[in-house]
C-alpha positions in Angstrom: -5.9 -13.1 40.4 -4.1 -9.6 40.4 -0.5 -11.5 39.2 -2.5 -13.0 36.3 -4.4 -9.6 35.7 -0.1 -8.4 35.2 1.2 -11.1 33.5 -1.7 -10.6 30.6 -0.8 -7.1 30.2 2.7 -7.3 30.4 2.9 -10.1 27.3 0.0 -8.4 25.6 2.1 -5.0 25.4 5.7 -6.4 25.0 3.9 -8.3 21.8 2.5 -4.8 20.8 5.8 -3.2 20.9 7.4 -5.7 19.0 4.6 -5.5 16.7 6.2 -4.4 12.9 4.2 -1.8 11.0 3.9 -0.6 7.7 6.1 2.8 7.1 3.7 4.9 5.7 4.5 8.1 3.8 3.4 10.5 2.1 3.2 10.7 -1.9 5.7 13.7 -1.8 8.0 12.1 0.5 7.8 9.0 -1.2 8.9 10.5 -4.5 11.8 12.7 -2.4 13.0 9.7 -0.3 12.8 7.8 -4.1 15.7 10.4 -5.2 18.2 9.9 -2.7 17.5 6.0 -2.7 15.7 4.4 -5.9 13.2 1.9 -5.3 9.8 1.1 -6.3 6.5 2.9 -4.9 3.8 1.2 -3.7 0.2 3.3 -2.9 -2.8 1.9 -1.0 -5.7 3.7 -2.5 -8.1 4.0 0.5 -10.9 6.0 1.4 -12.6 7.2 5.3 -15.9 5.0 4.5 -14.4 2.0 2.9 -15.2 -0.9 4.7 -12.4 -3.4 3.3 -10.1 -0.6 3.4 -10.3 -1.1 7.0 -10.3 -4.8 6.6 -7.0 -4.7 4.8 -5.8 -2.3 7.3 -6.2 -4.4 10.0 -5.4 -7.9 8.5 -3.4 -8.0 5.3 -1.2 -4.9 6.4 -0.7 -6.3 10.2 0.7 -9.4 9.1 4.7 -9.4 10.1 6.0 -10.7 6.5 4.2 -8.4 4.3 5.0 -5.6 6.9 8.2 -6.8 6.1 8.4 -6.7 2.8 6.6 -3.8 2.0 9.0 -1.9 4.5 12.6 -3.4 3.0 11.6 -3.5 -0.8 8.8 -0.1 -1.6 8.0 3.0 0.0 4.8 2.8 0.9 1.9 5.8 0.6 -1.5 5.6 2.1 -2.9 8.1 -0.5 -7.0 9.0 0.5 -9.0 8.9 -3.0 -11.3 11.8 -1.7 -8.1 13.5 0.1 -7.9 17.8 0.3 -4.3 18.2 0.0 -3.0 19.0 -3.4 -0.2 16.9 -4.8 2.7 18.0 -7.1 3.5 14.9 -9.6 5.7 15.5 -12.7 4.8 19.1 -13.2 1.4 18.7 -12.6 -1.0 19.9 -9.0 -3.8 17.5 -8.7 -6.6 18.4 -6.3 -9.6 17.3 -4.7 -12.9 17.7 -7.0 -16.4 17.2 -5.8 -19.1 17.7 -8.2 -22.7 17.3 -6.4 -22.5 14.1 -4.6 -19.7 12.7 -6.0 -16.0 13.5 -5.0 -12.5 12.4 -5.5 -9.2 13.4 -6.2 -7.3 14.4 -9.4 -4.2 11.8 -8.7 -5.9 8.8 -7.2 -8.4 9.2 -10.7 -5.8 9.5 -12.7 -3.9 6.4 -11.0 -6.8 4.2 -11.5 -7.9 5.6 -14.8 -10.6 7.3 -13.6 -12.3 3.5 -12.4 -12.8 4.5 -8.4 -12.3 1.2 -6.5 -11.3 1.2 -3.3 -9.2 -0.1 -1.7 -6.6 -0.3 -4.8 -2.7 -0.8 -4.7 -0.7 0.8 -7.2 2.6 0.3 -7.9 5.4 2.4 -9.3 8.7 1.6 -11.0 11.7 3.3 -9.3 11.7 5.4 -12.1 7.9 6.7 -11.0 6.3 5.2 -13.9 2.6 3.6 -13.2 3.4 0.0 -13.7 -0.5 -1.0 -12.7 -3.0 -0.7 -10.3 -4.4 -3.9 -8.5 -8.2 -3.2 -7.5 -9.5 -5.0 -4.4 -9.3 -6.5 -0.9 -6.1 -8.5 -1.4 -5.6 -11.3 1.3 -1.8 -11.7 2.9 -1.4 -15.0 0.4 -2.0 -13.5 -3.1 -0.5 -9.9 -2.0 2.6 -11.4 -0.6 2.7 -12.6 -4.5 2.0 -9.5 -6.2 4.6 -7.4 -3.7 7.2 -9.7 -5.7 6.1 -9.3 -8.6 6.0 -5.9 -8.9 9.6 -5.0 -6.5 11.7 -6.8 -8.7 11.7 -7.1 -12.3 9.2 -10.2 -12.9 6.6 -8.2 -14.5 8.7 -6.9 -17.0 9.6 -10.6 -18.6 7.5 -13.2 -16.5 3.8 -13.7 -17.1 1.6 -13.6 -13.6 0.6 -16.7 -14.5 3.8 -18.6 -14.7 5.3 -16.2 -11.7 2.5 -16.6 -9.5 3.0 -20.8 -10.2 6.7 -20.6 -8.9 6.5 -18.3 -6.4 7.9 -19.7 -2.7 5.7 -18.2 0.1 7.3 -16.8 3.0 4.2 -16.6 5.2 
């Protein structure tokens, strides 16, 4: 019984240090890291009481080929909507606000035009232009989708709808 008891936790931690996950950075490192090496941003909008924030967490952003993905193609922020920390974006400090009940802050507002949804990915050109923000729980299959749309240069010329017909799933 004890041999079985070792076997289970040796495979169960060498498959937990094997285990890929997301590179998560800040906003500000993102947008240094993006000056030495160009490449697209991608932020997961989140906040502490969001339940499929969590949800995406630990499904969507576990699964090996999106951690994949995300990790070779964006630089990838977890950015709290009701976060304390200021952030410096093109010349401008946003901050957290609460007014009675309600609080959020400035930069996750004005990512998702003021429409607080959580969670929400948004995605940035290499060139730190807003391209959109995707609202929602997004399983692995339509994410994986929207991940290539957004690193390369589909949205610019290719219509979701015709992109998201072709596309090849890795998964």
């Amino acid at each position: 019984m004890r041999n079985i008891l070792l076997v289970a936790v040796f495979v169960t931690s060498a498959f937990t240090a094997n285990a890929q996950e997301v590179n998560w950075v800040s906003f500000e490192e993102a947008l240094e890291l993006n000056k030495k090496n160009p490449k697209p941003i991608m932020v997961d909008l989140y906040t502490d009481w969001c339940g499929w924030c969590k949800r995406m967490d630990a499904t969507t952003y576990k699964n090996e080929v999106i951690v994949k993905y995300i990790n070779d193609n964006y630089y990838a922020v977890k950015m709290d909507g009701e976060g304390k920390d200021d952030i410096t974006f093109k010349g401008r400090t946003f901050k957290f606000v609460q007014k009675g009940r309600s609080k959020y802050h400035e930069l996750a507002a004005a990512i998702l035009n003021g429409k607080l949804s959580y969670p929400s990915t948004a995605f940035f050109d290499s060139k730190e232009q807003l391209i959109q923000a995707v609202p929602g729980y997004l399983v692995k299959e339509r994410f994986e989708k929207i991940l290539a749309y957004f690193s390369g240069e589909a949205y610019k010329n290719t219509p979701w709808q015709d992109f998201e017909k072709n596309f090849k799933s890795s998964l």
